[in-house]
ZABA-805180 format. One line per field, with one value per residue (C-alpha): x negated, y, z; residue number from 0. Coordinates in nm, 2 decimals, always signed. Example, Ala and Ser with C-alpha at 12.3 -4.5 7.8 and 13.67 -1.06 7.14 Angstrom:
BEGIN
east -1.23; -1.37
north -0.45; -0.11
up +0.78; +0.71
n 0; 1
***
This chain:
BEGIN
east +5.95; +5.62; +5.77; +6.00; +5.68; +5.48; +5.75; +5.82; +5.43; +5.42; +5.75; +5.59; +5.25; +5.46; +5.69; +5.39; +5.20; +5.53; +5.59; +5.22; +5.21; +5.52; +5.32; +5.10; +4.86; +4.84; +4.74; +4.37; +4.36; +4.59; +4.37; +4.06; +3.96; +4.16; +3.98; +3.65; +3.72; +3.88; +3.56; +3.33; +3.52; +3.51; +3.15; +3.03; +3.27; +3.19; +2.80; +2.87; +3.04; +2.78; +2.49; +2.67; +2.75; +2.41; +2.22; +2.42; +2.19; +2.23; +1.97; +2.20; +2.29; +2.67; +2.83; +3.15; +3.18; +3.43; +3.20; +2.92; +2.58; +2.25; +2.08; +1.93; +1.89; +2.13; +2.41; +2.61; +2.63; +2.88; +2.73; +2.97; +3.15; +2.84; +2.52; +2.22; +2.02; +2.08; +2.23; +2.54; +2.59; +2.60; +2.86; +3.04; +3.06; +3.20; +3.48; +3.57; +3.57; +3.72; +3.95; +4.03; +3.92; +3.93; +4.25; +4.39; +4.34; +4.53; +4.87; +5.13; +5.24; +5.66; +5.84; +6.11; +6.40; +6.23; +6.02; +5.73; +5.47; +5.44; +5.18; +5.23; +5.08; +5.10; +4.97; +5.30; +5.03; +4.77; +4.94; +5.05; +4.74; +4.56; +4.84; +4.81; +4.39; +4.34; +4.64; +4.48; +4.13; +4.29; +4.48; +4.11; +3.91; +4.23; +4.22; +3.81; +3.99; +4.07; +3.73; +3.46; +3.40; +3.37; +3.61; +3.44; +3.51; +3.59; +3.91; +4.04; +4.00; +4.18; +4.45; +4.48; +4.52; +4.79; +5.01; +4.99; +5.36; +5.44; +5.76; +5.90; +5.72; +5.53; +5.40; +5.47; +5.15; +5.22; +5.00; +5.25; +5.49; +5.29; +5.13; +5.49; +5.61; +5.33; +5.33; +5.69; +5.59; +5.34; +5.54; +5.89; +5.61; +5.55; +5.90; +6.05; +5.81; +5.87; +5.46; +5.33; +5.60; +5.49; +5.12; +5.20; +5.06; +5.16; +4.86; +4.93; +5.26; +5.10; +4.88; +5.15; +5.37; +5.06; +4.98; +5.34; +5.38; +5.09; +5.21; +5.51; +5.46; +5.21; +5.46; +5.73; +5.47; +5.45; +5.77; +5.99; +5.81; +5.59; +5.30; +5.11; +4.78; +4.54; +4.60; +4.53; +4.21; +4.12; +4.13; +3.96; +3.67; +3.62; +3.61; +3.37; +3.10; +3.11; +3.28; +3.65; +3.90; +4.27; +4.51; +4.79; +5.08; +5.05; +5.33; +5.45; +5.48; +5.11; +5.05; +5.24; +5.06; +4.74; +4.79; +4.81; +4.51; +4.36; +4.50; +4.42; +4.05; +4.01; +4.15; +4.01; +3.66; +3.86; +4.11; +4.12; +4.11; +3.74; +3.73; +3.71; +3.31; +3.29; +3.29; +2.94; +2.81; +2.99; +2.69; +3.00; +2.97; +2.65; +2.39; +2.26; +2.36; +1.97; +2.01; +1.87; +1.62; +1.46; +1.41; +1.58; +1.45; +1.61; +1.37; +1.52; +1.37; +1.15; +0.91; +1.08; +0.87; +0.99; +0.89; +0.82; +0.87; +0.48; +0.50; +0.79; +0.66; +0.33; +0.53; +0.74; +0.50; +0.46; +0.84; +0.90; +0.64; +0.79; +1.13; +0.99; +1.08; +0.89; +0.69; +0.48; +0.19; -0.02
north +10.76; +10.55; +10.26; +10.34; +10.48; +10.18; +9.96; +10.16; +10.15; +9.83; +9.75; +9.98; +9.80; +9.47; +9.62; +9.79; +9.49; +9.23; +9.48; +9.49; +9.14; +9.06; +9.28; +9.09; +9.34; +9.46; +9.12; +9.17; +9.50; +9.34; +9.00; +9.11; +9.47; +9.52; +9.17; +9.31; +9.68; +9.57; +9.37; +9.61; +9.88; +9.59; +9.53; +9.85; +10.00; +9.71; +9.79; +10.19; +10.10; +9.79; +10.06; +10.33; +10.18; +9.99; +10.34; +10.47; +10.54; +10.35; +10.52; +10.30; +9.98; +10.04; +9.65; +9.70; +9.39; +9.26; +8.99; +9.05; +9.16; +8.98; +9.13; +8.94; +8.59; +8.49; +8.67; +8.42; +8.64; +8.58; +8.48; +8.53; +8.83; +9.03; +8.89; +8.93; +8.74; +8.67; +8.34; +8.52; +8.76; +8.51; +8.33; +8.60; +8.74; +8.36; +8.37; +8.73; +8.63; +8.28; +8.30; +8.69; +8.70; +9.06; +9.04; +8.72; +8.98; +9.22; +9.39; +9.61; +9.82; +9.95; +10.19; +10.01; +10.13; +10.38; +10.50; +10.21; +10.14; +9.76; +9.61; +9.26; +9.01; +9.07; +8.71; +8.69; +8.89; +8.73; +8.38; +8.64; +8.78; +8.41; +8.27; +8.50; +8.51; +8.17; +8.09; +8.34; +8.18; +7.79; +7.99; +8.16; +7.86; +7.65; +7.89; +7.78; +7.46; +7.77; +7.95; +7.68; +7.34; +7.08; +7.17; +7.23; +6.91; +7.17; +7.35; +6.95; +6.86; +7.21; +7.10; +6.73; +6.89; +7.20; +6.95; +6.67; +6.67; +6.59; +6.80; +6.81; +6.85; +6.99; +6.96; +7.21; +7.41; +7.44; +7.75; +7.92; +7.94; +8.03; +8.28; +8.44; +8.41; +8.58; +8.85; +8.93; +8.92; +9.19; +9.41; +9.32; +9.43; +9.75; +9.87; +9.75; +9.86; +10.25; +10.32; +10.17; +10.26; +10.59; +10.54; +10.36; +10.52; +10.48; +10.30; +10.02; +9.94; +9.95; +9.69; +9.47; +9.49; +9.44; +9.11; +8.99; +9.05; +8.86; +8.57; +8.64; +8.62; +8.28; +8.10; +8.20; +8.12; +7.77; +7.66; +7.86; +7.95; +7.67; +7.94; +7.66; +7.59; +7.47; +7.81; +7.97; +7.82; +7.85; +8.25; +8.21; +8.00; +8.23; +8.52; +8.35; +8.25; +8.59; +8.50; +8.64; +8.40; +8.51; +8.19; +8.30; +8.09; +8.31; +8.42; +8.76; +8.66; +8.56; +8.89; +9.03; +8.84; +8.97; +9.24; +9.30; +9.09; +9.32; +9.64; +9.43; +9.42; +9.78; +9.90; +9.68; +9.88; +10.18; +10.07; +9.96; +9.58; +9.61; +9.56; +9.23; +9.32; +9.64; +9.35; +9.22; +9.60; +9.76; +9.79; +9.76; +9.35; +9.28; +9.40; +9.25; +9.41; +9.38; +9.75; +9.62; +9.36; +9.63; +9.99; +10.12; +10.45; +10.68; +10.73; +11.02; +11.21; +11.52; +11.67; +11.87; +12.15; +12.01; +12.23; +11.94; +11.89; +11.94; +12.29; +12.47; +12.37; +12.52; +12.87; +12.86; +12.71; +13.04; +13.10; +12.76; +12.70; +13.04; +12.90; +12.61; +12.37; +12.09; +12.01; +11.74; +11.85; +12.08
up -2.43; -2.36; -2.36; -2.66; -2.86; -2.78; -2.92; -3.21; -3.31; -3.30; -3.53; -3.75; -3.77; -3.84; -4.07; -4.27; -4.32; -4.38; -4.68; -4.81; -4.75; -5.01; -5.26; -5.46; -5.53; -5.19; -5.08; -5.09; -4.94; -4.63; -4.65; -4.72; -4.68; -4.34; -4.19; -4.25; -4.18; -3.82; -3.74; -3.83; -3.60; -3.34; -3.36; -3.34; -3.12; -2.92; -2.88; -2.89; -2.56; -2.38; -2.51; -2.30; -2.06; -2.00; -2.04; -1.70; -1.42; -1.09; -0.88; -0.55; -0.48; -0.44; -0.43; -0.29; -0.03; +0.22; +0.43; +0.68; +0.52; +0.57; +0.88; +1.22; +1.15; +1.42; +1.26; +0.97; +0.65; +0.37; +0.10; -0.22; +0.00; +0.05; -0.17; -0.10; -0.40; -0.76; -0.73; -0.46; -0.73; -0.99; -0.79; -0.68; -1.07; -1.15; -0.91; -1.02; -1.38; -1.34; -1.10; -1.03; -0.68; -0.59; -0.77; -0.52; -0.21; -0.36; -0.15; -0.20; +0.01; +0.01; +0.26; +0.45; +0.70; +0.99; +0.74; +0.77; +0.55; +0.50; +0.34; +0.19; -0.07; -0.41; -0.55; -0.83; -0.98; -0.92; -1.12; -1.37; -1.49; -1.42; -1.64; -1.92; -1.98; -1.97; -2.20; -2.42; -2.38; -2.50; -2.79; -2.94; -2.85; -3.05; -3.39; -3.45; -3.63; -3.89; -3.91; -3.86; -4.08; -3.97; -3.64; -3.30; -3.06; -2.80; -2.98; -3.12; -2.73; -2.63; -2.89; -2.78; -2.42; -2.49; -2.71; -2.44; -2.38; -2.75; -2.78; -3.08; -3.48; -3.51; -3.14; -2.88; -2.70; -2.34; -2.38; -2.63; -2.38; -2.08; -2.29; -2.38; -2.05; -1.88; -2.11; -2.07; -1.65; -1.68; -1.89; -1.69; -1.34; -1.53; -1.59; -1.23; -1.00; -1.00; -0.87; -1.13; -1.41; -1.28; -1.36; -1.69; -1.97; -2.37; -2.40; -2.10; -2.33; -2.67; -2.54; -2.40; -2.68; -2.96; -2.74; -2.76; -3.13; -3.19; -2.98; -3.11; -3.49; -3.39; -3.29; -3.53; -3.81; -3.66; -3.57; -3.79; -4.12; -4.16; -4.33; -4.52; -4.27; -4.55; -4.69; -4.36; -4.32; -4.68; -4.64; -4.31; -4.43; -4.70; -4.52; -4.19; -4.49; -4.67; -4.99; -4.98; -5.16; -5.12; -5.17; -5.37; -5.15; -4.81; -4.68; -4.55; -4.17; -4.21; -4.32; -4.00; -3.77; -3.95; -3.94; -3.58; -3.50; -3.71; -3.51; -3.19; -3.28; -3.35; -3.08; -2.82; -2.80; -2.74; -2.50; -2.13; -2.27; -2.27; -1.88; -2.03; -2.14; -1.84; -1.55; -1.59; -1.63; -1.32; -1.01; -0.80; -0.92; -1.04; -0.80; -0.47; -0.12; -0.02; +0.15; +0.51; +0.30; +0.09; +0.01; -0.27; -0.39; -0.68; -0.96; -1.07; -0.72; -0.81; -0.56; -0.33; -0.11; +0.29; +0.58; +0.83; +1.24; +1.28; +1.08; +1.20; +1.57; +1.49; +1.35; +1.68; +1.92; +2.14; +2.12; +2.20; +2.52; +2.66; +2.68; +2.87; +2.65; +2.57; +2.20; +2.08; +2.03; +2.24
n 0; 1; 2; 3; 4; 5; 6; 7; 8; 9; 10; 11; 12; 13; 14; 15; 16; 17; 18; 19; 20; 21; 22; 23; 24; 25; 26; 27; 28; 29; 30; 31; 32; 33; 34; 35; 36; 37; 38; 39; 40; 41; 42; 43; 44; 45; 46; 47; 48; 49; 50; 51; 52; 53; 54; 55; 56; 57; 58; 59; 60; 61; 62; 63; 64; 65; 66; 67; 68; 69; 70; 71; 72; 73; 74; 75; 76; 77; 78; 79; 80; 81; 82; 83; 84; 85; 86; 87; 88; 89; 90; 91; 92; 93; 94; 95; 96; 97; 98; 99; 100; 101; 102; 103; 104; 105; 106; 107; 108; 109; 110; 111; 112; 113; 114; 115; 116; 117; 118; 119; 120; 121; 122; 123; 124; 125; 126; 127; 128; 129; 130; 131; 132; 133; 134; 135; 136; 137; 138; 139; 140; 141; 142; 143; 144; 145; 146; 147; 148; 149; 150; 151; 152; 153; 154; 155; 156; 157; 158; 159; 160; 161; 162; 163; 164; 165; 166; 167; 168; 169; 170; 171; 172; 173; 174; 175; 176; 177; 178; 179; 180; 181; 182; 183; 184; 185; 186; 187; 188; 189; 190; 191; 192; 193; 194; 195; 196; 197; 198; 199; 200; 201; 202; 203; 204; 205; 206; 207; 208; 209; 210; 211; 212; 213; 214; 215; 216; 217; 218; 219; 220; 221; 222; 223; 224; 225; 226; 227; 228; 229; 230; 231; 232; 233; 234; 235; 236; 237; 238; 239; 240; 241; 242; 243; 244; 245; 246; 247; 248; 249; 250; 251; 252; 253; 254; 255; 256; 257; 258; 259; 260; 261; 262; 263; 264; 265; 266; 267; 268; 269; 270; 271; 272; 273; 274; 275; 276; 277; 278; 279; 280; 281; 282; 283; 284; 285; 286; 287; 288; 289; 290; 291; 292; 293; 294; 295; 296; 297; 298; 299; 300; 301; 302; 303; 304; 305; 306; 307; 308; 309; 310; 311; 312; 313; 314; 315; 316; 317; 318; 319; 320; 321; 322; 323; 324; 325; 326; 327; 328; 329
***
């Protein structure tokens, strides 16, 4: 019922704004209004949540680490696995970000014949999730040609690049496919593997499916309805600078695909997606493992009334020195 919900929500979504989108006086509303609407929910649901989060206390250094600490100086510490200054964290952040590191060392585990547990490498994963973010990263950087004038070298570089193979007209992007076919990994992952099918939540498929119609919709809009481009960017320009202007030869599949950026954006603040922002502001990641270096006390500590060795020796001294045993001070 998940799964079939998450679907269903999503044909909706697509359905809704393909019919707004063939109604002419809808157009603005769908164009316009929802565009702006969507970015302001993105914008300040996206500092509600960095203000939150950055107002946590961390009273403790709690890094979690997998390498030797920094201790004696004839013991080799690790560096990236266990950091001990700003410039290991930094480096250990890039490698997490980059290149999914803690992710790379990840296993699954599977009962076999006996019963044993066996523990073994999950790094399909790994490529999966590696495949899909930075397929998605060369598809943003790609659309600035639509929202900035003149167009960033960057995104006609990342355009050169994707169409290198120069299949067919117009040109094929090598990250259109990856993109799809990663997609379609993750969610295929989610409904094999019984643990995690388990686990999966409404929300884990809404998310797939919303990415895949968007893909989806991208590439039918640029290889099937030929949605006119100087259009596109027209409405886009317009809308970067402030001054809305609504082309009137847009088609309904733009609309579609819209409209589900649209829903993508305003959910994305409220939605496990914005691990993608959560990573730099977890202490597990971004502070130093300097426990054995320096004293780290909590700032929230009140005074507290102790009753110290010294005093409770001096209230039992007599009892104590009867029993032969031994004190500190005499």
């Amino acid at each position: 019922m998940k799964l079939y919900g998450a679907l269903i929500a999503v044909a909706a979504i697509s359905l809704a704004a393909g019919l707004a989108g063939s109604v002419g006086a809808l157009q603005p509303l769908l164009g316009i209004g929802v565009p702006y609407c969507a970015l302001a929910i993105l914008l300040v649901g996206l500092s509600w949540r960095v203000i939150r989060w950055s107002r946590s206390p961390v009273p403790f250094r709690i890094p979690t680490v997998c390498g030797q600490q920094i201790s004696l100086p004839w013991i080799k510490s690790s560096r990236l696995e266990s950091p001990h200054s700003t410039l290991g964290v930094i480096g250990r952040m890039g490698l997490e970000v980059l290149l999914f590191r803690s992710l790379f060392r990840n296993t699954r585990s599977r009962i076999d014949q006996g019963p044993r547990l066996i523990y073994g490498e999950a790094k399909w994963l790994w490529l999966g999730a590696m495949a899909f973010h930075w397929s998605l990263l060369v598809v943003v950087l790609r659309h600035l040609r639509f929202v900035v004038e003149p167009v960033p070298a960057v995104a006609l570089w990342l355009d050169g690049l994707d169409g290198f193979f120069h299949v067919g007209v117009p040109v094929l992007y090598v990250t259109d496919i990856v993109l799809i076919a990663a997609l379609l990994y993750l969610l295929v992952r989610r409904l094999r593997e019984p643990q995690v099918r388990f686990i999966s939540l409404f929300t884990d498929y809404f998310a797939l499916f919303l990415l895949l119609g968007i893909a989806l919709s991208g590439i039918w809009m640029r290889y099937f309805a030929r949605v006119d481009a100087v259009a596109v960017k027209q409405l886009a320009l317009s809308l970067t600078v402030f001054s809305p202007s609504l082309p009137k030869n847009l088609s309904a599949w733009f609309f579609v695909h819209l409209g589900l950026v649209c829903t993508l954006a305003a959910y994305l603040p409220f939605s496990k997606l914005m691990h993608m922002g959560g990573i730099f502001l977890s202490p597990t990641r971004n502070l130093a493992n300097n426990n054995r270096m320096k004293r780290h006390v909590n700032p929230w500590n009140y005074p507290v009334k102790v009753h110290t060795y010294e005093e409770w020796e001096d209230e039992f001294r007599e009892k104590i020195e009867a029993a032969g045993l031994p004190v500190e001070k005499h």
